[in-house]
Structure formats: C-alpha cells, structure tokens
N, C-alpha and C positions, 0 to 999 in steps of 0.2 A: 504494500500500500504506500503510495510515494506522498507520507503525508513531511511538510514541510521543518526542516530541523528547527526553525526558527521557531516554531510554535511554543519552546523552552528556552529562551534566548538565555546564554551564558552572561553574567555579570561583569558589566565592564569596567576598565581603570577608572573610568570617568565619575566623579563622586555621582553627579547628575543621576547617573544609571544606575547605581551599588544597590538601592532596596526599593521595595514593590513589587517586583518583578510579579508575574503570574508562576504559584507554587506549581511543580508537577502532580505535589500528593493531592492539591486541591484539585485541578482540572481529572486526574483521574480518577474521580469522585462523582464527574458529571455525567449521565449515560445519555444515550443519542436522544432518549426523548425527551432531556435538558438540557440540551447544548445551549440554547437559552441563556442562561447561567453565567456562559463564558464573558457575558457582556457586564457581571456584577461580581464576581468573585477576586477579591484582590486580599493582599497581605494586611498592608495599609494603607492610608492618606495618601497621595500624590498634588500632584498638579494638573489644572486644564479637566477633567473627571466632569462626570455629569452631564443630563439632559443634554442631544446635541440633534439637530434635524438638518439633512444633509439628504444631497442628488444621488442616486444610486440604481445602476444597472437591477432592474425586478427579477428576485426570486419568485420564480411559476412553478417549481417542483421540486421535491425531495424535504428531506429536512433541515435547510440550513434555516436558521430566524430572519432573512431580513438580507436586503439587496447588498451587493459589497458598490464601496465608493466612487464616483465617478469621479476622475485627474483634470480639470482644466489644462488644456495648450497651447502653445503658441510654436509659433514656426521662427527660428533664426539662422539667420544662412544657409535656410536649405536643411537644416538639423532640430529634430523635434523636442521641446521643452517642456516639464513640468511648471505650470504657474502656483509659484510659493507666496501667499499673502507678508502683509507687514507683519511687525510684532507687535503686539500688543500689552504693555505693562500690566495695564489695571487684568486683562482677562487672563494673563502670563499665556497666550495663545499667538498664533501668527491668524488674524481675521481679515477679512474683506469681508466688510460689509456689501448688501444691496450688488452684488457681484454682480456685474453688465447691467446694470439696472431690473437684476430681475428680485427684488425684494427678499432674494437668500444670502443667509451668510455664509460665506466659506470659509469653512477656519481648519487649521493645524489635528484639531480635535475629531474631523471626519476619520482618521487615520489612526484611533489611539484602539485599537482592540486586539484582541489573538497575539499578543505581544510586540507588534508591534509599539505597541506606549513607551517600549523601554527601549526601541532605537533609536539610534543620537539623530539619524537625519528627519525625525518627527521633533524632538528638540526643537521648538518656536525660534531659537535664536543661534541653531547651528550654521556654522560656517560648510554651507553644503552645494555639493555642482546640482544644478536643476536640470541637468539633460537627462533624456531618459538612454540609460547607457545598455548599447545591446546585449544582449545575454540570452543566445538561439535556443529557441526548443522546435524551431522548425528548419524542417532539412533545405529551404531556399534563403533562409538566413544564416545558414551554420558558412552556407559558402559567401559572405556577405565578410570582414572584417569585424571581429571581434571587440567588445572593449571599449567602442567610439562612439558617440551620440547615431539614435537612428535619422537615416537619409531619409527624406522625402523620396528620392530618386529612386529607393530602394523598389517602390511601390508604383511603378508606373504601373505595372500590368494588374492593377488592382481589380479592375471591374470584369476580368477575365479568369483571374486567378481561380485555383483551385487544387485540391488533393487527394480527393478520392470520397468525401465526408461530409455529407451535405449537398447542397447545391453549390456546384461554381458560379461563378461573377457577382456573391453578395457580397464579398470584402475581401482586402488580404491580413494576414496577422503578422504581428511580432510579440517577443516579449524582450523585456527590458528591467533592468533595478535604476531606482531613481532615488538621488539624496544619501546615497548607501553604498558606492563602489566598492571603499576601501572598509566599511566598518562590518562587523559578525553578522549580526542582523540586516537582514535586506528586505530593503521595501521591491514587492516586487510587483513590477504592471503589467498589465496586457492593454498592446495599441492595434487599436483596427482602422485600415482607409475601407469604407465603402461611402458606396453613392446615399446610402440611407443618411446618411449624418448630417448631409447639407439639407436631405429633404424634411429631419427633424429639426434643424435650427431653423427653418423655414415654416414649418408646419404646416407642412404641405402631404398631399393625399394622405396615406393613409394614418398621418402623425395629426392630420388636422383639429384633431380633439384633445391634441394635448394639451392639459394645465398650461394658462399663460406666463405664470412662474416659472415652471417646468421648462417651455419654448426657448425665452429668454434666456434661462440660465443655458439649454446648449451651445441656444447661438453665441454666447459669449465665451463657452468652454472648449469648442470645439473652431478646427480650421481644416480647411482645403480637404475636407470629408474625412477627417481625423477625427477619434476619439479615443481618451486612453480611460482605467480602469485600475481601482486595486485589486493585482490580483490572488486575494486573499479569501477564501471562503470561511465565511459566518458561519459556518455549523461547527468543524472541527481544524481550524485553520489550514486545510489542505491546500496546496496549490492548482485550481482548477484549468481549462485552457478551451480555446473557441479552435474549433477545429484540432485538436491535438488526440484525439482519443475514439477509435471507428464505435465503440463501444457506446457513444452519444445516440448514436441511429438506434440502438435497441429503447432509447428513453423519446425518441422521439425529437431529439434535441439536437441532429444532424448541425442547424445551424445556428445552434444557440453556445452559451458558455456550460460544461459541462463537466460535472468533478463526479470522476471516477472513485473517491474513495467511496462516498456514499451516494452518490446519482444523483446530487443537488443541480437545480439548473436554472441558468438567468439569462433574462432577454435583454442583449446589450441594446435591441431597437424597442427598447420600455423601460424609459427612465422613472423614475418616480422619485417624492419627495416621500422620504421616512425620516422618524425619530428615533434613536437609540442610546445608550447609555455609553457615553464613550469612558474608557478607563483612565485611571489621573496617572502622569509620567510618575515614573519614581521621585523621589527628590535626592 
C-alpha cells in the first residue's frame, strides 16, 4: 500500500517543528470509519489551528472526509508557480484575503493536516522556493529533466494526451513538491492542463452553475488551463494520482483523482467550498 512516509513526519532541528507533531500511537487508534479524526487529534496547542473554509477538489466517493486543497498559480517565465499569500502577525498565518475578488480567504492554514502542519514550507514565514518542483510519477515526465520548476512547454500536447486510463484529450498531469525541495516533509501536488479549467474560470457550459465564489476564486487561481492541487488524501494521508492507477476504471473514476489505498475519489472539475479543522503548527 504506497501510503505516504510523511504521514509520521520525523522531528526536525528546527525548534519551530520539535513538538505537536501528529502521534503514531494516536493516528493508529483511528479506524477507516474515523478517519475523521485525523482532522482533530493533536498532542498539543500549536499555531494557525482551527475553523478554516477553503476551495477544494470534491470528494464523490470512498471514504476520505472532505475534498483535498486547491494551489492557486501563476505562470513565470514559462515555469509554473505556487501563489504563497502575505504573512500575517495578528492570525501568525500567511492570508489573502477576498483572493481575486472572490470573497475567500486563502491562507497558509488550507495546508495544515495529515502532517503536513509540521513542514517548514507550510511555516507562514518560511524562506521557501514557490515553484512547483518536478518530481515524475509519470513515464512522459520521468523523461522531462528532473528537479527544475514544471515547463509550460512540457504540456503542449495536452488536449490530446493520454495513457491508456480514462479518456484521452481531458488533460495532461504532473506531479510536483512545492515549498519542500530540500526539507523531510514534502508538500506534495498534482498539476493538470486541461481545456476544462478555463471553461470553469469562465463558467461556462457545463460549470455554469457554479457558486459565484466558487467561479471567481478559479479564475483567479488558475492560468493558461492550469490547475494545481494538494496532493494529499483526507482519509489516511495516502498519496493519490489522476491518471496514475488503471485500477481507477474498476471505481468508475477513469478520469477522476483516484487513491488506490482505499478507492477514495475527487473530481478535480468540482470545486467546492468546504470547512475543516485545520491543525495548529507545532511551536
């Protein structure tokens, strides 16, 4: 079961990081029909914790609690970038408010669960690269240059692409770690070009019903039919993958996002607004 190491993240030098941590003995306490849980069970006090409503890729199936986070981007030089809000004293958060005028906040705290809370590039005020740095789980990325912010160019054949898994020409993928090259814990994402993205920042056919919130916030989070994602599954922090797994077609989820540890599965063309308990950093 290729569930992610990070999900027990080791203790780092960093006084920042030394306590909170999410226990093993606690999480291995929690059974599938309380993964739940994962979103409240801490050692102690932290920072940033609490009540958080955040854009997030829709869980439609299996058991994970609650969509995993959508990444705002931007395009520079050709090379795709995670957008990291200001920091914030009073909320010790990095927030953007009213993000592209769509009356959500986006803060640091969308990012604090499944252990991630305790890696440095979640740190509000870490000194962190914002590229999303390649790290292939697909065989037309593996032969791409390792290590280096992902290309736009990478992606020309996007609207044609395909692997055997799904339907071809709905998008192409990557995956990438963001904020995290050099530290234990890695934030880790999945980036998809498809034509749907512009047609959701647009709200056009069949997005046309999407929350005006919702709209807004794509069109601000997303470029040149880019969108990225945490990718971390909410049930038992496994690493999930959009096309990466033939094993998705038995759930029906050929072209969805798809975690073979326990067949959870989310529609990256169904954003939704949720609320969750995000966990406080260690201090």
């Amino acid at each position: 079961m290729p569930v992610d190491e990070d999900k027990y993240p080791a203790e780092s030098g960093r006084r920042r990081f030394v306590k909170g941590v999410v226990g093993s003995a606690a999480l291995s306490s929690v059974g599938a029909g309380g993964a739940a849980a994962l979103d409240t069970v801490t050692q102690e006090a932290g920072s940033g914790g609490g009540q958080t409503q955040y854009v997030a890729i829709e869980n439609t199936a299996g058991p994970a609690p609650r969509g995993m986070p959508l990444i705002p981007l931007e395009i520079q030089d050709g090379e795709l970038y995670g957008v990291w809000p200001e920091y914030n004293s009073e909320q010790d958060l990095a927030v953007a408010e009213d993000f592209g005028g769509s009356g959500i906040t986006y803060s640091s705290a969308w990012f604090q669960y499944c252990g991630l809370q305790s890696a440095q590039g979640v740190d509000p005020q870490a000194d962190a690269n914002n590229a999303f740095i390649s790290s292939p789980s697909y065989t037309w990325q593996e032969e791409q240059e390792s290590g280096v912010p992902l290309q736009v160019s990478w992606f020309d054949d996007y609207e044609s692409w395909g692997n055997g898994i799904g339907t071809d020409g709905v998008g192409k993928p990557a995956t990438a770690n963001w904020r995290s090259e050099e530290a234990s814990t890695k934030i880790t994402v999945q980036v998809l070009r498809s034509p749907r993205v512009t047609q959701m920042a647009n709200g056009e056919g069949p997005f046309s019903d999407l929350p005006g919130q919702v709209q807004q916030f794509i069109d601000a989070a997303t470029a040149q039919d880019f969108m990225a994602w945490t990718n971390k599954c909410t049930h038992f922090c496994c690493v999930p993958g959009w096309k990466t797994n033939e094993g998705a077609e038995n759930y029906d989820a050929g072209d969805d996002v798809y975690c073979q540890c326990h067949q959870s599965v989310y529609d990256p063309f169904s954003p939704v607004l949720k609320t969750f308990t995000a966990l406080p950093r260690p201090n």
